[in-house]
C-alpha positions in Angstrom: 33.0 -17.2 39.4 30.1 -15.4 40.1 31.4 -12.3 39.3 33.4 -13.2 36.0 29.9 -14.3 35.0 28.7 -11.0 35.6 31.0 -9.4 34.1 30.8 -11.4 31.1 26.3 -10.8 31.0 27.4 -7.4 31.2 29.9 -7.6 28.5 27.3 -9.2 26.6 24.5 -6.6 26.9 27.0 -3.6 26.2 27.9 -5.4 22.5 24.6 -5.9 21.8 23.7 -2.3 22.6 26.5 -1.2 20.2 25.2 -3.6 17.5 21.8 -2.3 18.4 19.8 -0.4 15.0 18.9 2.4 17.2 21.8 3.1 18.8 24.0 2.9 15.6 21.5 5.2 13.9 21.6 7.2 16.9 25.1 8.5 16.7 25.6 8.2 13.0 22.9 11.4 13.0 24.2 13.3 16.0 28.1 12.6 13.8 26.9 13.8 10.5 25.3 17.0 12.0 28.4 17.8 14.2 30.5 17.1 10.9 28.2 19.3 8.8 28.3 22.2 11.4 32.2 22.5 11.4 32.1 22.6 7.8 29.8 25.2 7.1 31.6 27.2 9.8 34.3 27.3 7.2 32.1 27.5 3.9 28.6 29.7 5.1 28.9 33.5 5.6 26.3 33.1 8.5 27.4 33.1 11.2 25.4 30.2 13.1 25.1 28.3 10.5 22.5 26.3 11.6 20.7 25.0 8.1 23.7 22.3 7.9 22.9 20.3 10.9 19.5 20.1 10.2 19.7 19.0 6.9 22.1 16.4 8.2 20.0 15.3 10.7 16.8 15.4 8.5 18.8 13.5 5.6 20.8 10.7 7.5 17.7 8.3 7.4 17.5 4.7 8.4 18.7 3.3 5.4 20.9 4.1 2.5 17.6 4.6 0.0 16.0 6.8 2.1 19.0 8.4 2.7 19.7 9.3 -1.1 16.3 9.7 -1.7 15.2 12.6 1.2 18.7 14.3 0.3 17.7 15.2 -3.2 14.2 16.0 -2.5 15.7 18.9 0.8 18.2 20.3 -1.8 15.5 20.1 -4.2 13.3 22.2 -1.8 15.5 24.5 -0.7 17.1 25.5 -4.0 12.7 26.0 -5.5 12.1 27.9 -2.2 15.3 30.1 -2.7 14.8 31.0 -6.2 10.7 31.5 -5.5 12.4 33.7 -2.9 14.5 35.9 -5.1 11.5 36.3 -7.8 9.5 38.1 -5.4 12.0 40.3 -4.0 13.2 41.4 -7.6 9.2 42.3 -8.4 7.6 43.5 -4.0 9.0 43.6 -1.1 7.5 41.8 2.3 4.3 42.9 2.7 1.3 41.1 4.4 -0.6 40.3 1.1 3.4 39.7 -0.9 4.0 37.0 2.0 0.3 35.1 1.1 1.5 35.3 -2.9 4.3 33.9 -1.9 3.6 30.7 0.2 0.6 30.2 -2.1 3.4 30.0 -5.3 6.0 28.3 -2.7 3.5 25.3 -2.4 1.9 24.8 -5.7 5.6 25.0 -7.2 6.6 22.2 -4.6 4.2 20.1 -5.5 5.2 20.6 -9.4 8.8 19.7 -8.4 7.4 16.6 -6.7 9.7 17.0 -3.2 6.9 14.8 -1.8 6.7 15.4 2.1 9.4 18.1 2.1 6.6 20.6 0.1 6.6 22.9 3.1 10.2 23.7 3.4 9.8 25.5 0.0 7.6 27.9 1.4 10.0 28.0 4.9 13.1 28.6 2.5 11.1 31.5 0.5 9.9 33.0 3.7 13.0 33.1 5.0 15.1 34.5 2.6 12.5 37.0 1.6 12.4 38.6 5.6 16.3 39.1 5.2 17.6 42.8 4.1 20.3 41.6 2.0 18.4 38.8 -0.4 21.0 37.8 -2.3 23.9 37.1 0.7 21.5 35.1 2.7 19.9 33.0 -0.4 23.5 31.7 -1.0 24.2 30.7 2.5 21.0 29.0 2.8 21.9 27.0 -0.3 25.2 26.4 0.4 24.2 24.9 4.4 21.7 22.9 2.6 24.2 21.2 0.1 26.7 21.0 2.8 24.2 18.9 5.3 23.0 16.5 2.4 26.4 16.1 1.1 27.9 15.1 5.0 24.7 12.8 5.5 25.2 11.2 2.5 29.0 10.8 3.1 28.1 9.5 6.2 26.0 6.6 5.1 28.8 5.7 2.0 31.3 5.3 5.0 29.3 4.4 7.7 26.8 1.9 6.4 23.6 2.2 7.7 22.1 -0.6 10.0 20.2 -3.7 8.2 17.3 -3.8 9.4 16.4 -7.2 8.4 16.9 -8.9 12.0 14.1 -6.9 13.4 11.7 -7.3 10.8 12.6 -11.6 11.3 11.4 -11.1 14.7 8.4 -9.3 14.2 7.5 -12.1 11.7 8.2 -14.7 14.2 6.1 -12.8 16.6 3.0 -12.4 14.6 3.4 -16.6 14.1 3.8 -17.3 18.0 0.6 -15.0 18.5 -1.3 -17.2 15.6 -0.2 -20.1 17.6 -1.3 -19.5 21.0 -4.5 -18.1 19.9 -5.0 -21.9 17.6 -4.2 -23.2 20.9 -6.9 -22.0 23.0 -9.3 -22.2 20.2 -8.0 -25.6 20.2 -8.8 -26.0 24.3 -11.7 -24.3 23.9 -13.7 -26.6 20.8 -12.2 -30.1 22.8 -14.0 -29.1 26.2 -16.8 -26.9 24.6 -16.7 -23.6 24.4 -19.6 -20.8 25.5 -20.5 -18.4 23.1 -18.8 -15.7 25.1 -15.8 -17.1 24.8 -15.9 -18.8 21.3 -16.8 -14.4 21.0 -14.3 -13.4 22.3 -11.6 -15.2 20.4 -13.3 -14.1 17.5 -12.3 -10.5 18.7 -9.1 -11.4 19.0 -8.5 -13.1 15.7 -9.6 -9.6 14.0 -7.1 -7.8 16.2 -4.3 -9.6 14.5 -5.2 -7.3 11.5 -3.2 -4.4 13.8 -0.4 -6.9 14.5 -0.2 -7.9 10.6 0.1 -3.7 10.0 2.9 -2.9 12.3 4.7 -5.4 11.2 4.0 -4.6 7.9 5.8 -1.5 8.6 9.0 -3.2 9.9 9.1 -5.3 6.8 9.6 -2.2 4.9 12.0 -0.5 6.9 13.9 -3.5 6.3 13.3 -4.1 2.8 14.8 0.1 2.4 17.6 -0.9 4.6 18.6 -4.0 1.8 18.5 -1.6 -1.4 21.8 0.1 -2.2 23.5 -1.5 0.7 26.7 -2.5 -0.2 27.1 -4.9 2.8 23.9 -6.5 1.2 24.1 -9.5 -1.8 21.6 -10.7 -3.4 19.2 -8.2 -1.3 16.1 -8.7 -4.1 15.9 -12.3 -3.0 15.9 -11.7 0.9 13.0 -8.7 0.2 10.8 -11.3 -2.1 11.6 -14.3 0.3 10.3 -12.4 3.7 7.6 -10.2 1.7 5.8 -14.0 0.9 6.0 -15.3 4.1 4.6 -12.0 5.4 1.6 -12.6 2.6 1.3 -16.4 3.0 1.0 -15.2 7.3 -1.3 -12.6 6.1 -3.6 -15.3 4.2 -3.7 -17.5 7.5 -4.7 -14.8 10.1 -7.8 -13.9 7.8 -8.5 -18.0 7.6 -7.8 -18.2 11.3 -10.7 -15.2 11.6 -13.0 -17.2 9.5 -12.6 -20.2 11.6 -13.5 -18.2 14.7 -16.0 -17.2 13.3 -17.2 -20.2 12.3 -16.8 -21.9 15.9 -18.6 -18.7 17.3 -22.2 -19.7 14.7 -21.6 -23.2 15.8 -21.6 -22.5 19.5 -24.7 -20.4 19.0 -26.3 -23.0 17.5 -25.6 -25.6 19.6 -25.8 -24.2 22.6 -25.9 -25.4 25.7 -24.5 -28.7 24.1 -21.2 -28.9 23.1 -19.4 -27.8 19.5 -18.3 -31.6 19.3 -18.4 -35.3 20.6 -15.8 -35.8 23.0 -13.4 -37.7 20.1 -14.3 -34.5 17.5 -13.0 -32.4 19.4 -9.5 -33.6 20.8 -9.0 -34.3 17.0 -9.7 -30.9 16.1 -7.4 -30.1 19.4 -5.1 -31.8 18.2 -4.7 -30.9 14.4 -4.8 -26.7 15.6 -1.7 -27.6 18.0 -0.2 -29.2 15.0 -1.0 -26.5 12.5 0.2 -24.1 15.0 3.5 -25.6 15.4 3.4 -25.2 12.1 3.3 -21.8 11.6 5.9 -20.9 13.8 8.2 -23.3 11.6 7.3 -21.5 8.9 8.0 -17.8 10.0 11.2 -19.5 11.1 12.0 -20.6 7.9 11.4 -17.4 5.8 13.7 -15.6 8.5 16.6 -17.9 8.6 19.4 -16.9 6.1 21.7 -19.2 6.2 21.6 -22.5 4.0 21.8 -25.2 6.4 19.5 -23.6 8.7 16.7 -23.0 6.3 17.1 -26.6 5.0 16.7 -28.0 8.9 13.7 -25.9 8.8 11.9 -26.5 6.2 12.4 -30.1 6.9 10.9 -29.2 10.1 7.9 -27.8 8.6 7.2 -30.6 5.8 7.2 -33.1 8.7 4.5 -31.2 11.4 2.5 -30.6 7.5 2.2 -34.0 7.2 1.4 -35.2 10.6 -1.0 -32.5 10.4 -2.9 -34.1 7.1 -3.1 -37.1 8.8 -4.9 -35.8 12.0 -7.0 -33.4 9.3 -8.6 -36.8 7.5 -8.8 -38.7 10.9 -10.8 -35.3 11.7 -13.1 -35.4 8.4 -13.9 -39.0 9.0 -15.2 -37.9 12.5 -17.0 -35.1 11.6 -19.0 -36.8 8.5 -19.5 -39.1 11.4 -21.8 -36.5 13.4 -23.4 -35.2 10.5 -24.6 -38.6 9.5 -26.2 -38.8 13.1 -26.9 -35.1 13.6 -27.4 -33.3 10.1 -28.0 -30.4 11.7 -25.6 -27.1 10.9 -23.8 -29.7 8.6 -22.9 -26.8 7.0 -20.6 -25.3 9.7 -18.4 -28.5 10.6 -17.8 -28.5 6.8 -17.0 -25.0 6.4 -14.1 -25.7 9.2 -12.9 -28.4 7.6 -12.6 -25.9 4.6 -10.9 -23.3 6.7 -8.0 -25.9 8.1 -7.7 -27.2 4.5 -6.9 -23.4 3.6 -4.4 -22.7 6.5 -2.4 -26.2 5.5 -2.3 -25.5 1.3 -0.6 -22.1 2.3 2.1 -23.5 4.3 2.8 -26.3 2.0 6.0 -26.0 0.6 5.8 -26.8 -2.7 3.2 -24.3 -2.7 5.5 -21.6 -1.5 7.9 -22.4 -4.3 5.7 -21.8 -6.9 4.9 -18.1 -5.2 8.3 -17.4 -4.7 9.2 -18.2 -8.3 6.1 -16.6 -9.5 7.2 -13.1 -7.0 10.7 -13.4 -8.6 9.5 -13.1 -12.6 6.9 -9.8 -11.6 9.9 -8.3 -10.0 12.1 -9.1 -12.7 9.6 -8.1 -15.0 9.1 -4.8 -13.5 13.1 -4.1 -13.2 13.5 -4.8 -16.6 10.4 -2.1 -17.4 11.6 0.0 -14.7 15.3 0.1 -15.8 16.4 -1.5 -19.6 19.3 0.0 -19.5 20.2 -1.4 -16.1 18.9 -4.8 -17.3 20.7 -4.9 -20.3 23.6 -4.6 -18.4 23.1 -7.1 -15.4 22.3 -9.7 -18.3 25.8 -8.8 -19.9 27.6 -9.3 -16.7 25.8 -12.4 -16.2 24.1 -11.2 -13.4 20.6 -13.1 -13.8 17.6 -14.3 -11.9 18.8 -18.1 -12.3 21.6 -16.7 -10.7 19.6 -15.5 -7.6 18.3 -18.2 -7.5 20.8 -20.5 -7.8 22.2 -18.5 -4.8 19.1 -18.5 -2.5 19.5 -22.5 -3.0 16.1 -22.4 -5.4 16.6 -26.5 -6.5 13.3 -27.1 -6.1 13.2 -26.2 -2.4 11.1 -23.9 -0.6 14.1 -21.7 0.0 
């Protein structure tokens, strides 16, 4: 037994390897520049033809978008650089100050073209074709490597679909919320049992650190909103790019409210110190009603992660129940705190301006809130498409492919997803 179920673990961790994003694009690349290299061994005059690879490699992206998109902007490079190329050698030959003339022309025209970051392989394409003897041979064989690499790395995306990368960017989302929650937690500890200023400090630090947390995943949210345009494994991919971009914003708005409140315990500490933030009942209210909030927020990064139907309805359910025990514990906590500040009217401003903070962390989760943003982020979107692309529009709306649809889809009847 102990060996089948080794057997199976390892099973187990070999499938998920193969269904892994880096792996998959991993040998998609190293296949599309192989394929590309045999081809142009049949096609280029060069010998090494060495340009095909590396195009296929530098085109086969991550996703399908960026796939398409870098493809045109290389061939767009390389054809400027070739025919920059072939201007100069019709007018001077390669000399020192000919060779500044032309990367100075190379760039500027790059930028005119607009091939964005591949700007310098004009200027590589010129030079190179402009150090060979026979111009006009290698020009051709640079071009023709080029539009054999984009082609194969494009071919290779159609066919081999590129990886969604919408898991990953779930679980960064989910791991920005448990990081909100254990740092409400200690704050939590911290404001029941009194808290130094050192340490009321120190979680302070940490709050703003969360800003480098928000960024990275930031980044993974829009690898993953690339990998859902033009996929054709992907329906509907507008709503999953809206639905997770909002939770990422509402997740945004708490960890800045979360950084006021530290801040806000780190005065109060000062101020009060060596006495402590609250009364003994204050502050396992206040305890309490973080735990709940943070509970919270993990329910919520659930919920904007989770796909399918019956899941998302489990947890937003989830979610509306911890919001409302959390109101509850957040008036039992304003009747306390109006409490000290009718026998210690001191700093009355600070408790208050907690109270505030909590009151902002619980309005962003709520989910009726959330509905209005998401409907509100679907009608800019559509707005902009319809801007963007009439024509396209025009013809979604004769197929009857709408945003009531989308929604309809996504299970918008009021709900929060």
């Amino acid at each position: 037994m102990r060996e089948v179920r080794e057997w199976t673990a390892r099973a187990e961790r070999i499938v998920r390897k193969r269904r892994d994003p880096v792996v998959v694009q991993t040998l998609r690349s190293a296949t599309a520049a192989t394929i590309a290299y045999v081809i142009a061994l049949r096609l280029s005059p060069e010998p090494a033809p060495l340009t095909a690879p590396l195009t296929a490699l530098l085109v086969v992206q991550v996703t399908l978008y960026a796939t398409i998109t870098n493809g045109f902007r290389r061939v767009n490079a390389v054809v400027t650089g070739v025919l920059v190329a072939i201007a100069f050698s019709l007018l001077v030959g390669l000399t020192w100050w000919s060779l500044a003339l032309l990367l100075l022309a190379s760039l500027v025209v790059g930028r005119l073209v607009r091939v964005e970051e591949y700007v310098p392989e004009v200027a590589i394409s010129a030079m190179l074709v402009l150090g060979v003897t026979s111009v006009g041979d290698y020009a051709w064989a640079r071009v023709v490597e080029t539009l054999i690499g984009a082609s194969v790395g494009l071919a290779c995306n159609l066919l081999l679909a590129p990886p969604v990368w919408v898991e990953e960017a779930g679980e960064s989302i989910e791991g920005l919320a448990r990081r909100l929650r254990q740092l409400m937690l200690r704050m939590g500890e911290e404001a029941a049992g009194g808290t130094p200023v050192d340490r009321a400090e120190s979680q302070l630090h940490e709050a703003r650190r969360l800003d480098h947390d928000i960024v990275e995943v930031d980044a993974a949210l829009r690898q993953a909103e690339d990998s859902l345009r033009l996929n054709p494994r992907v329906q509907d991919s507008v709503l999953h790019r809206v639905v997770m971009r909002t939770g990422l914003d509402t997740l945004e708005i708490c960890t800045v409210v979360l950084r006021v409140l530290a801040r806000s315990l780190t005065d109060l500490a000062k101020e009060r110190e060596p006495e402590p933030l609250f009364e003994a009942e204050t502050g396992a209210a206040l305890a309490q009603l973080l735990s709940e909030i943070a509970d919270a927020v993990v329910s919520f990064a659930v919920l904007v992660t989770t796909h399918l139907s019956a899941s998302a309805e489990s947890a937003e359910e989830r979610l509306a129940a911890e919001l409302r025990t959390a109101a509850g514990t957040r008036d039992k906590l304003a009747l306390l705190l109006r409490e000290e500040a009718e026998r210690d009217p001191r700093h009355w401003q600070l408790p208050g301006a907690i109270l505030t903070e909590v009151n902002r962390i619980l309005d962003e989760l709520d989910t009726e809130h959330r509905t209005r943003r998401l409907f509100e982020e679907l009608d800019r979107v559509s707005r902009e498409q319809r801007a963007r692309m009439p024509r396209l529009t025009r013809l979604r709306e004769r197929l009857g492919v709408t945003e009531q649809m989308w929604r309809n889809r996504a299970g918008f009847d009021g709900r929060s997803r």
